[in-house]
N, C-alpha and C positions, 0 to 999 in steps of 0.2 A: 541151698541156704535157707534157712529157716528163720521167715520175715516177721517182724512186728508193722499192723497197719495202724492210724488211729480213725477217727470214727470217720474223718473227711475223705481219706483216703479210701477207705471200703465202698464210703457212699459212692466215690468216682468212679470204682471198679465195677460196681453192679450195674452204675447209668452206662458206662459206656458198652457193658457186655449189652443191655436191653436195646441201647439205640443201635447198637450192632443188626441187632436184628437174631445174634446167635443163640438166643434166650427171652420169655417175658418174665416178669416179675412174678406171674402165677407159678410160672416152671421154680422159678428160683425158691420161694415160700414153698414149694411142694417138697422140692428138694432136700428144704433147710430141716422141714417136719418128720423127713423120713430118716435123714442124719442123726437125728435126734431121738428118736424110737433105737436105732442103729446101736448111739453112745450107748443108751440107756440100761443095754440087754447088753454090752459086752461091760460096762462095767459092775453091773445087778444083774447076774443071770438068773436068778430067780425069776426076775420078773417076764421070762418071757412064759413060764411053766404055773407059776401062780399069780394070778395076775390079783390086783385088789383095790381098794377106788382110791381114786388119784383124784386131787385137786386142782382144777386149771386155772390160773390166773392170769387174764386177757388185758392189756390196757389196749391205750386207745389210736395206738399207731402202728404199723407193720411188724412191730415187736409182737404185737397180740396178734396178728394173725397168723405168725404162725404157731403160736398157741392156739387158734381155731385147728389147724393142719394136725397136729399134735391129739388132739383131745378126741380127734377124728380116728385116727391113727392108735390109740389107745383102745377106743371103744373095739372097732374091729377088732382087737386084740383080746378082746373080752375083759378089759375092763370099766369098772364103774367107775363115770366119770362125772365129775360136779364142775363147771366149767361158770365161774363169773367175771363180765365185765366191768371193767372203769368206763364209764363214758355213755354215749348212747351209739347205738346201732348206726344212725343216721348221718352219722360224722365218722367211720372208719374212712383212711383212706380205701381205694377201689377195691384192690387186691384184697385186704383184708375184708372186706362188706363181702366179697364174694367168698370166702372161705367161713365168714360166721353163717352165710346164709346154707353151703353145705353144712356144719355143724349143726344148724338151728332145725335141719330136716329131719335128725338124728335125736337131738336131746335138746333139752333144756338150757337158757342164756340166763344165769340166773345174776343178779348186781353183784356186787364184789363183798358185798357186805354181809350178803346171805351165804356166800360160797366159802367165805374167811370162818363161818360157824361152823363147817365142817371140817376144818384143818387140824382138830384135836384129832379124827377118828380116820384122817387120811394115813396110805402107808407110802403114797406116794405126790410131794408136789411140786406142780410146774411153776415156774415164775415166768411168765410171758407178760409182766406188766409193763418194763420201760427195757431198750437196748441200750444199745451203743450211739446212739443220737442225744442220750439224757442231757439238758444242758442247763436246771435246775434243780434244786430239792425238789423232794417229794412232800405232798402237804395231805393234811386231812386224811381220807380213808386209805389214801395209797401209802402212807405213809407209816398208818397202824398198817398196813397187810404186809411191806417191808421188815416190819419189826418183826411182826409174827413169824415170814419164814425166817430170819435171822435167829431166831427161838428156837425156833423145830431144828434146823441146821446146828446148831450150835449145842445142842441136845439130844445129838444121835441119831434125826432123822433124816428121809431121805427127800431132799429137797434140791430139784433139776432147774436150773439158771438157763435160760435160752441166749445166750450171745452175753449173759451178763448180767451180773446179782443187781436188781433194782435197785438205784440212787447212789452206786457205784460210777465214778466218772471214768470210762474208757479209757480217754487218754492219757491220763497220768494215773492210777490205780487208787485216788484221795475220793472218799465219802463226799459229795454234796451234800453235806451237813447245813438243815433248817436252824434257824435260833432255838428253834429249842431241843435243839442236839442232839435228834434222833431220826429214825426214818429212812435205814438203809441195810437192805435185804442181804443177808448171807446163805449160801449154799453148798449142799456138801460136793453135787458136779455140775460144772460148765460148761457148757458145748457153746465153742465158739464156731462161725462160716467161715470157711476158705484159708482163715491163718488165725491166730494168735493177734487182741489187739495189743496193744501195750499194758493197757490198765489189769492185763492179765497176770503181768508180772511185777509191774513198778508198785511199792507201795505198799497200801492194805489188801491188792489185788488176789496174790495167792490165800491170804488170810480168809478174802471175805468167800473169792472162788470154792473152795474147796479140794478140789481137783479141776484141771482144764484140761478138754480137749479138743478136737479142730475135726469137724465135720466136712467131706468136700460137696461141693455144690456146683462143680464143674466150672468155673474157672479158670483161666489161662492166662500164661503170662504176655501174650497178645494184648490182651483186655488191660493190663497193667499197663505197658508202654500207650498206651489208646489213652488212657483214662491219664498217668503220670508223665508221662512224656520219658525219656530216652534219661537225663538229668533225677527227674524223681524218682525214678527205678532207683538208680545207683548211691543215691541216698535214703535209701528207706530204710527206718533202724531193721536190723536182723538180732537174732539168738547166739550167742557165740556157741561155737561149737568146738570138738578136739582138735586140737592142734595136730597138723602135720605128722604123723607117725614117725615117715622118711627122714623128716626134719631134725629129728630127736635122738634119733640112732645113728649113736657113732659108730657103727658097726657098717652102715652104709658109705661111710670114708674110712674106710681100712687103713689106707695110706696116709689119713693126718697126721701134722705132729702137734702139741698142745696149743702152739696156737694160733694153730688154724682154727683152732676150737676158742677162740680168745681170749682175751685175758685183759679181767673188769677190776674195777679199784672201787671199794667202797672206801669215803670218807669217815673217820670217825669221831669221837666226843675227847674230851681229857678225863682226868684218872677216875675210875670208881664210875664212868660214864660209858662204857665198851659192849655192856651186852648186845645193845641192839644192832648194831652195827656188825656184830659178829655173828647174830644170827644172820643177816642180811648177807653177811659174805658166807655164810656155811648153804646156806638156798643157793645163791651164785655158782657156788662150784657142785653142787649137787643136781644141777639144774645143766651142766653138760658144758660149763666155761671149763675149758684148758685151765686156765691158769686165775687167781682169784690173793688180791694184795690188800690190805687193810692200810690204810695211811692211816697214822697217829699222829698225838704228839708226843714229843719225846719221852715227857715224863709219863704216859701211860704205856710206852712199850715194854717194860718188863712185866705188866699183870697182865697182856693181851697174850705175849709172848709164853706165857704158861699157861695158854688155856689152847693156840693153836699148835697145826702140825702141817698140814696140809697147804695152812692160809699161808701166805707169806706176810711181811710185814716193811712198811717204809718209814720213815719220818716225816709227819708234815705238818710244822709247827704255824707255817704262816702261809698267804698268798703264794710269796716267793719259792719257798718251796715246795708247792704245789705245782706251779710255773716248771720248773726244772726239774720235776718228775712226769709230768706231761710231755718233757721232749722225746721221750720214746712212747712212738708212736705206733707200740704194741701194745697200749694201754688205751685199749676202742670202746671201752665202756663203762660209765661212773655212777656211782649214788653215792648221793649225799642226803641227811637228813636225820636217820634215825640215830638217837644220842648224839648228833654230834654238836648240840648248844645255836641258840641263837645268834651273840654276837661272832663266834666264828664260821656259823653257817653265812652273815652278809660278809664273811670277807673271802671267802671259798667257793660259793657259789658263780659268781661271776668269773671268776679265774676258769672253771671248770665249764661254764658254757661259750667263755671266749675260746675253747679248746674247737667248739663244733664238732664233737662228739657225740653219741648216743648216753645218754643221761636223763637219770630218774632222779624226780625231789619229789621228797617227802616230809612232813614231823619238821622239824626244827628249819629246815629246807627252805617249807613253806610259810610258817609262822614269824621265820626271820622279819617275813616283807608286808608284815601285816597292816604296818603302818607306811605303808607305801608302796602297795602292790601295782603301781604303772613301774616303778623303779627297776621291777623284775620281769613284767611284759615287756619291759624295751629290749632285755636282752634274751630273749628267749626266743628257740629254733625249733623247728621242724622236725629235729631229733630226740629232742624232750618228751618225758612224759610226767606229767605233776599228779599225784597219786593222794588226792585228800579225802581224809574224813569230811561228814559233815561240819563239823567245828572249822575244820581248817579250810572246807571251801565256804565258808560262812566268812572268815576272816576276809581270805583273798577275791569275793566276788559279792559284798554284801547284798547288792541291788538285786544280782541275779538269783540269790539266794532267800529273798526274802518274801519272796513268790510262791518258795514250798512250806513256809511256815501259817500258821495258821489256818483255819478251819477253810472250805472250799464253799464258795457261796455259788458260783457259779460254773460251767462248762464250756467247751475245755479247758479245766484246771491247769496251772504252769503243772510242769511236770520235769523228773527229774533228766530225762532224754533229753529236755527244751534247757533246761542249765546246766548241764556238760556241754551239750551243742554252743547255746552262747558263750560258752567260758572258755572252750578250747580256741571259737573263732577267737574273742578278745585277747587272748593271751599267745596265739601263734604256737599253741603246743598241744601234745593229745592231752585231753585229762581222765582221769580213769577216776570217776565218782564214788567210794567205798559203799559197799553194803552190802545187805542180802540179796538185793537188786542191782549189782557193780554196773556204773554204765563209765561204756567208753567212749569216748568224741575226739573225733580228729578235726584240726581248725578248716578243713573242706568241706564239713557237714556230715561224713559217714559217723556212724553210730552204731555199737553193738552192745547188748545188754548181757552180761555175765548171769544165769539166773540160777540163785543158790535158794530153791522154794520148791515146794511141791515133794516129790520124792528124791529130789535133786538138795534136801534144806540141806546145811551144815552148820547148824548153832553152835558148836562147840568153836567157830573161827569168831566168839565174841570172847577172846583173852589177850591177855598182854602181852604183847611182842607178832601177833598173827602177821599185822600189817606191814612189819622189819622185815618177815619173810618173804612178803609178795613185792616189797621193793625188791629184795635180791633174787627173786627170781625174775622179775624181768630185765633187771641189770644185768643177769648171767645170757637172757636168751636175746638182748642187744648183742653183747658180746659174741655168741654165736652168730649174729648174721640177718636176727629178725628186724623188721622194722621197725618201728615205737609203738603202732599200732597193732601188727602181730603178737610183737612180745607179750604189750601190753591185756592182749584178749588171751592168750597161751598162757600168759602166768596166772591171770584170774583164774584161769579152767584148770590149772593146775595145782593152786591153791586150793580151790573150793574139794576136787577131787583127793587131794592128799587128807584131807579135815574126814571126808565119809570116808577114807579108809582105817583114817587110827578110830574116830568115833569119840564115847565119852573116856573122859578124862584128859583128854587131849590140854599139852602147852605148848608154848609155841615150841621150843624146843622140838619136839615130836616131826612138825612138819617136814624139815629138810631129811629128817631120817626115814620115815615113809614115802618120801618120793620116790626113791626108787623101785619099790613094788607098784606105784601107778605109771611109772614110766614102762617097765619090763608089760604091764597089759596091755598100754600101750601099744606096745611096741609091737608083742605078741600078736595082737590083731591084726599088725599090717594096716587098717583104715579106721576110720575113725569110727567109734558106739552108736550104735545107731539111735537117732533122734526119737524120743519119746520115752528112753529107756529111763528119762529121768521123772519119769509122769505127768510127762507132758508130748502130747500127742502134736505133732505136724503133718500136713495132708500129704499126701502121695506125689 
């Protein structure tokens, strides 16, 4: 599994590997500098054949040291190295005093201000100014030397982030932005230690990152359980990954019959109101549900009824007949939401989770109970999954949401991990956060973060109807047997995936009809793609 830590969590895993005794802190900084030479040369192979002068930028905590490690590491390498500090010498913590005073044996400690002069004529710079600890803006010189590599990076050059683009917040991937709304370093690669933090991917993280990727530094998941306890382990967000292969192949049940493979009902809108809803059920059945029924109302069954073949079709004008199409209880999995209107979403939604079924709301689902979202926490189970945009978790959890808006004055920032997590607890149901950064949250506190960024992006999933389709895909992979939480991480991974295969021009439409060539590679492989292949590196 491949973990997201934030910055608390790392700090516990290095104290407790050091009080271990199985490591000191000078091993660890040696470690992190040589990782990082490592990154450098496997992603710029040039540089290990021409070398040419690199700029080091040291601040004034274990971040810079090991930009001392680094700049050490470089020279031996043969290159010219211009190395200045934020701060004074006098006040490094230990570890770091002792790797400037290796460096200082070597070359020149020159102020930050003198070294920032040279950054037009570097070919290569380091940012070792502030980590994953930053729990304020950046002010004054650090904060021009921020901008600067944000310039260089952002303008083609090559600028190396040590654990983290300076005045970038860790935990939630949002700028600690000064009032005067600058002063936060981008980079074109990030080497992060031992894993991935969050800020890596939530956010402005990939944007400001460049590329990430994960240096090891000898840590063990000993050191984990030491540091997080048996509890913390099993709640620390993770990466979602590919879904199940076996899972997916119905070729590995020869002997089903359809619905064993089951059979999901999406709810739908009135007349002139059906598109979405039929995308959602055409992802459903394409997505490996046996069987896939559209309830209407009456009067839009005849224009629904000329566009399917496959779909089947009910009537469901009211509650009640909702009620007495639920009595068959081959009917194990619902969404409701897209097109299907506000005032008959609050009259169908609750019919549909007094069923205690596996069920997804979405779109109208959600927006119904805007005006009274404890209305729709009181009936809401453990088998739901609430799948909001930002808007619509803005509506339904204002409080929690009003923490990701606005500029970040301080560290660590809410983040969006921190509201899916509260919002799944408050509501007793997973929520799946939409974005390029999809997080999912179960009301236990597990967390997984869908991440569509890096070489992993899929821009083309910003059209209309994308979001119809990731409700029926996990409506269809309830139906098959996943749990809310599964589906719900297997449909994100499967949406995102389906989007970089058709590419540009993509509608939604397109999705449910390329599923199936991600499914068949899938499948093809037997196990899942191996982790990193999306450009993003996890440790060994």
């Amino acid at each position: 599994m491949a973990i997201l830590l934030t910055s608390a969590q790392m700090r516990a895993i290095e104290g407790a590997a050091i009080a271990s005794g199985a490591v000191s802190g000078l091993e660890l900084m040696e470690r992190a500098g040589a990782g990082v030479l490592e990154a450098l040369v496997a992603h710029w192979p040039d540089c290990a054949t021409r070398p040419g002068l690199a700029v080091v930028l040291c601040g004034p905590g274990n971040n810079g040291g090991d930009g001392f490690v680094i700049a050490r590491l470089l020279a031996k390498a043969g290159w010219e190295v211009r190395l200045g500090l934020l701060g004074r010498p006098d006040r490094l913590p230990p570890d770091a005093r002792t790797n400037h005073d290796l460096w200082a044996a070597l070359g020149a400690v020159q102020s930050l201000d003198d070294a920032l002069a040279a950054l037009g004529k570097a070919d290569l710079a380091v940012d070792a100014l502030f980590g994953t600890g930053l729990a304020r803006p950046l002010e004054g010189t650090a904060a021009r030397a921020a901008n600067a590599l944000a310039e260089m990076a952002w303008g083609g050059g090559r600028v190396l982030a040590v654990d983290a683009p300076s005045g970038l917040c860790m935990d939630s991937g949002r700028p600690l932005v000064p009032p005067e709304g600058d002063g936060v370093a981008a980079a074109t690669l990030t080497v992060s230690f031992h894993a991935l933090k969050a800020g890596h991917v939530l956010a402005e993280g990939p944007e400001r990152c460049g590329r990430a990727v994960v240096a090891d530094i000898g840590l063990t998941a000993s050191q984990h359980r030491a540091a997080l306890g048996v509890d913390g382990v099993q709640t620390l967000a993770a990466i979602v990954e590919p879904p199940d292969a076996g899972r997916l192949d119905k070729a590995a049940h020869p002997g089903a019959h359809k619905y064993g493979h089951g059979h999901a009902l999406v709810l739908a809108g009135g007349a002139g109101k059906g598109g979405a809803a039929r995308l959602a059920a055409r992802a459903a059945l394409r997505v490996g549900a046996g069987l896939v029924t559209l309830g209407v109302p009456w009067e839009a069954m005849a224009e629904n009824a000329a566009q399917l073949t496959a779909i089947m079709l009910a009537g469901v004008d009211d509650a009640a007949a909702l009620e007495h199409l639920l009595d068959d209880d081959r009917l194990n999995a619902l969404a409701l939401g897209p097109g299907l209107g506000r005032g008959r979403a609050r009259l169908l939604v609750p019919v549909a989770l007094a069923a205690q079924r596996p069920v997804v709301l979405d779109a109208d689902a959600l927006t119904a109970f805007a005006d009274d979202p404890a209305a729709l926490f009181a009936i809401l189970h453990g088998k739901a999954v609430l799948t909001p945009h930002a808007g619509e978790f803005a509506r339904l959890f204002p409080d929690i949401a009003a923490g990701l808006h606005g500029p970040a004055r301080h560290g660590p920032a809410p983040s969006r991990l921190d509201a899916a997590r509260a919002a799944a607890a408050i509501s007793n149901a997973v929520v799946l956060l939409k974005g390029p950064d999809t997080v999912i949250a179960t009301p236990e506190g597990r967390v997984a973060v869908n991440v569509a960024a890096y070489d992993r992006a899929a821009p083309w999933l910003a059209t209309a109807g994308a979001g119809d389709v990731l409700t029926g895909l996990i409506a269809g992979l309830m139906a098959r047997g996943f749990s809310a939480f599964a589906a719900a991480k297997a449909g994100a991974w499967l949406h995102t995936e389906a989007a970089r295969a058709f590419g540009p021009g993509l509608i939604a439409e397109d999705l449910p009809e390329v599923l199936p060539a991600v499914l068949r590679g899938l499948i093809a492989s037997g196990i899942a793609p191996e982790p990193g292949a999306a450009g993003v590196v996890w440790p060994p």
